[in-house]
C-alpha positions in Angstrom: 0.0 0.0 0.0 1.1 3.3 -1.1 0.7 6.2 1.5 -0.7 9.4 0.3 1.8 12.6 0.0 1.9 15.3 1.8 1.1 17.7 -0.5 -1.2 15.3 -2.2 -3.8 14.8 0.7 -7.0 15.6 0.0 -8.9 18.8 1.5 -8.9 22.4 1.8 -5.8 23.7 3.2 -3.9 26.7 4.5 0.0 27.7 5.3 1.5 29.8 7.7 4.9 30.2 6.8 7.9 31.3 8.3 6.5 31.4 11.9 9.2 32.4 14.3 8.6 29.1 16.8 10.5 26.2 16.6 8.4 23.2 14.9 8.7 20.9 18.2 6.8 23.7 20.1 4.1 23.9 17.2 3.3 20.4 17.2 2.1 20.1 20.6 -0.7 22.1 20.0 -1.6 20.7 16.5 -1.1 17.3 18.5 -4.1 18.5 20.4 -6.3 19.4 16.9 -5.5 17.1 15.1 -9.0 15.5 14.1 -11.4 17.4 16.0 -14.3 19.2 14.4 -13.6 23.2 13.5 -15.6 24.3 16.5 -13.5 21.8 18.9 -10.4 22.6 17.4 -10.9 26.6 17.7 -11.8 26.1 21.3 -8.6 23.9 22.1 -7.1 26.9 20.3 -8.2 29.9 22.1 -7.4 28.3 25.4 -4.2 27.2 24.9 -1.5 28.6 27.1 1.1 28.3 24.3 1.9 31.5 22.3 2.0 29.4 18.9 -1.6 28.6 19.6 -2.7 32.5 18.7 -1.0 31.7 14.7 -2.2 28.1 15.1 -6.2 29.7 15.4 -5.4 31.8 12.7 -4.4 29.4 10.1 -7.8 27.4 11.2 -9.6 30.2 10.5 -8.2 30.7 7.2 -8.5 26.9 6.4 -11.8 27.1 7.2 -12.5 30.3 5.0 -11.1 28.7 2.3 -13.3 25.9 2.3 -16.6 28.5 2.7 -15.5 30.5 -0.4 -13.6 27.7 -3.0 -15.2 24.6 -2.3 -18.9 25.8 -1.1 -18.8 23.9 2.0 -20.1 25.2 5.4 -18.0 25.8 8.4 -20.4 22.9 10.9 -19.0 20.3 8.2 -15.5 21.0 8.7 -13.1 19.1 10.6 -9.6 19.3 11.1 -8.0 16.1 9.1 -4.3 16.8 9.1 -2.0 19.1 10.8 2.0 19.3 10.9 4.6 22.0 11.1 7.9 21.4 9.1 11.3 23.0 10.0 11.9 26.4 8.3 15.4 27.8 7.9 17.1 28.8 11.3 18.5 32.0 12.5 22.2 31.9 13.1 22.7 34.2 16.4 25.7 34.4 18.9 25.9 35.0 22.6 29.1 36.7 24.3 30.7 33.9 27.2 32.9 33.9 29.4 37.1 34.3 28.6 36.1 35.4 24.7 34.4 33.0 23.6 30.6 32.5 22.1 28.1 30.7 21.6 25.6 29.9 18.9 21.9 30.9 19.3 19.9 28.9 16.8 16.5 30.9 16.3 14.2 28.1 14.7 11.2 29.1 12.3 8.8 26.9 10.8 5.8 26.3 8.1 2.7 25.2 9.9 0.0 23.6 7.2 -3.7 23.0 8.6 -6.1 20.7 6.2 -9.6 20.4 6.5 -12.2 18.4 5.2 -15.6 18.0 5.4 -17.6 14.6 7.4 -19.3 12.0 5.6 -22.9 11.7 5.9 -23.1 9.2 8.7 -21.0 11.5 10.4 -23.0 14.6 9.8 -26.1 12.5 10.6 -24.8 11.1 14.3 -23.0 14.8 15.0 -26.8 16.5 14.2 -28.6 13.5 16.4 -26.2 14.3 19.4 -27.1 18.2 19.3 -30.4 17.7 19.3 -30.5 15.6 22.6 -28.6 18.0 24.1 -31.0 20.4 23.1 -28.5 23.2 22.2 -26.5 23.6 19.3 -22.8 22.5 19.4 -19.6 23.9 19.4 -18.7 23.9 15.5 -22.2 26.0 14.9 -21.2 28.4 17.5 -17.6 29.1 16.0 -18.6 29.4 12.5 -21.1 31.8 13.6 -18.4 33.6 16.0 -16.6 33.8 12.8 -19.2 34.9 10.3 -19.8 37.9 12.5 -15.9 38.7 12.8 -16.3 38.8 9.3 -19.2 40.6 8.9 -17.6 43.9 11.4 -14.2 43.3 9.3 -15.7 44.2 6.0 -18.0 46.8 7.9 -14.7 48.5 9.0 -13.3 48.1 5.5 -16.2 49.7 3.9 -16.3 52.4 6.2 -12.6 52.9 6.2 -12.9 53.0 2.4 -15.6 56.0 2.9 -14.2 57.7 4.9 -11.7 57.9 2.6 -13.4 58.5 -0.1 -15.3 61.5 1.6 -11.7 63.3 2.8 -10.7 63.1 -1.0 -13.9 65.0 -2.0 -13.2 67.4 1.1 -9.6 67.7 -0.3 -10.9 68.5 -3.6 -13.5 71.5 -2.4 -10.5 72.6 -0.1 -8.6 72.6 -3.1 -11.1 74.6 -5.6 -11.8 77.2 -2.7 -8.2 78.3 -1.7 -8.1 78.6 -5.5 -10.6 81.1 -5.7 -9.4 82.6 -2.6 -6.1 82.7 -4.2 -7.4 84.4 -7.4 -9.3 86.7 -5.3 -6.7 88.2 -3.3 -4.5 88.2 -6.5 -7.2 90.3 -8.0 -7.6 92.3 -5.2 -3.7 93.0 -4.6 -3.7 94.0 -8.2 -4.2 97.8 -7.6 -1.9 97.9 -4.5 1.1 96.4 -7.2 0.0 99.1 -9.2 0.6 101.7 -6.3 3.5 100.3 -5.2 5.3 100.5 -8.8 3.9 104.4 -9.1 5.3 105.2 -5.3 8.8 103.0 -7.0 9.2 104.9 -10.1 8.3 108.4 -7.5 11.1 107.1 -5.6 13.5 106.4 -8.2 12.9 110.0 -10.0 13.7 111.8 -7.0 16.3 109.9 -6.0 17.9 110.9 -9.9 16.8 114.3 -9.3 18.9 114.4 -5.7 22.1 112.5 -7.9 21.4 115.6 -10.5 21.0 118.2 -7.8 24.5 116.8 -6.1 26.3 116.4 -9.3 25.6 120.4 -10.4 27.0 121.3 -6.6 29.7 119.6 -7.3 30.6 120.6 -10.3 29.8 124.4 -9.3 31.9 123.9 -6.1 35.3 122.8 -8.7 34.4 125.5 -11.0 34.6 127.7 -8.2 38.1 126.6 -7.0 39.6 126.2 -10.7 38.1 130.1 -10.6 40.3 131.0 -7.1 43.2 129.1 -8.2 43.3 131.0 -11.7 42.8 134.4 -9.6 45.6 133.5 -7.4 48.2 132.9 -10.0 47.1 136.1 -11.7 47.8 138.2 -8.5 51.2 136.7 -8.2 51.9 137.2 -11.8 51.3 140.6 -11.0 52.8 141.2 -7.6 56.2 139.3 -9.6 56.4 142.0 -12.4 57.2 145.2 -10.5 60.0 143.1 -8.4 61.1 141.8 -11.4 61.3 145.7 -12.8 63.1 147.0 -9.4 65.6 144.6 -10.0 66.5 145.2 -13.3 66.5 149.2 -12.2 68.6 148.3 -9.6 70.6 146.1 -11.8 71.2 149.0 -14.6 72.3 152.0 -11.5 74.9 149.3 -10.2 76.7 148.8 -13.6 76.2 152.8 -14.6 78.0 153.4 -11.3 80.7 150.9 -11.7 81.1 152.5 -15.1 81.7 155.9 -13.4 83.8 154.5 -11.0 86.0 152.6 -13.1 86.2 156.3 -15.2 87.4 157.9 -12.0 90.1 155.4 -11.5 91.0 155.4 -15.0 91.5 159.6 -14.9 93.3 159.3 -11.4 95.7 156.9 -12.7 96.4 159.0 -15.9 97.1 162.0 -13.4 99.1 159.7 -11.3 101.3 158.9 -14.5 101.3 162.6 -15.4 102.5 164.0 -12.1 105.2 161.0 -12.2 106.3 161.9 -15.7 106.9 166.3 -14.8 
């Protein structure tokens, strides 16, 4: 006899991968699942005291929602018909020791895979016979109802969460078109202060050339002035020079006139000198 694969058995399945637990740890709780009805296996589930069993539930629940949307078939058929958790890669981590050394921490992860499938009639039939001695209705009825109505305030939120979103684009949009007007309206309305401020600019700027004019002139009187005083001065000395200059030649002229007389006088003495000598 030829056992059936893994991947090959039959049923609606889901896969949690990569769970950060190590695959020993896992299968104690799917130990506990393994062949109980969906409304037995959630409860063994949600009172577990291992932390695994919160993913655990989770993959049941999407096993199970699988089933109700693929295959048609309703969650008080369901029952849990294999369950394993294989070894995912591991972590390689190190931990500081004593004199240097270190050792390895070996984080484990693993891929936990949950398969349903639904009874068989005579299954269905004795499971429907047992509820209604009890009187009440059993535990898979209550947690696919449970579920339904997670469901059911899920896509509530979803949808609502979708509006809302919806409704802050449109607000976003009116925002939008009504600082644009605003915009345009103080543009329009700022218009005839631009206009004043480039009048009370170009005002500005003509007196300000008017002031450079003004200064320039001053200026150019104020040099014309000096060039004037400087001319004057050299004038007067011009003319204050002359006369000295004519005193000196005077002078000059009455100094060589008298030398000229007085080198006469010596020149007659000195003939009377050699006329006295000579008698």
């Amino acid at each position: 006899m030829v056992a059936v694969k893994t991947n090959e058995r039959p049923g609606t399945r889901a896969v949690a991968r990569y769970v950060r637990v190590s695959a020993s740890k896992a299968r104690e709780v799917l130990d506990l699942i393994r062949g109980e009805s969906y409304g037995r296996a959630a409860e063994i589930a949600a009172f577990s005291e291992r932390a695994v069993s919160d993913v655990i539930a989770k993959c049941l629940d999407s096993a199970v929602a699988n089933a109700e949307n693929n295959d048609g078939i309703s969650a008080e058929e369901l029952y849990v018909s294999a369950c394993y958790a294989d070894e995912g890669p591991t972590l390689k981590r190190w931990r500081p020791r004593a004199r240097g050394r270190a050792t390895r921490i070996n984080k484990r992860t693993c891929h936990i895979t949950i398969i349903v499938n639904r009874y068989d009639e005579a299954t269905l039939e004795d499971l429907r016979e047992r509820e209604e001695a009890r009187g009440r209705a059993g535990s898979s009825t209550h947690a696919a109802e449970a579920r339904r109505q997670r469901v059911e305030r899920s896509r509530a939120a979803a949808e609502e969460a979708a509006h809302d979103h919806e409704d802050g684009a449109e607000d976003a949009l009116v925002d939008e078109v009504v600082d644009d007007k605003a915009t345009e309206t103080e543009a329009a309305a700022d218009e005839p202060d631009a206009d004043e401020a480039t009048t009370d600019e170009v005002v500005e700027i003509d007196e300000v050339i008017a002031d450079e004019v003004v200064e320039i002139d001053e200026v150019i009187a104020d040099e014309v002035v000096e060039i004037d005083e400087v001319i004057a001065d050299e004038v007067v000395e011009d003319a204050v020079d002359e006369p000295v200059a004519d005193e000196t030649t005077e002078r000059t002229d009455a100094d060589q006139s008298a030398d000229e007389a007085t080198e006469g006088t010596d020149a007659d003495q000195s003939a009377d000198d050699a006329q006295k000598e000579a008698n």
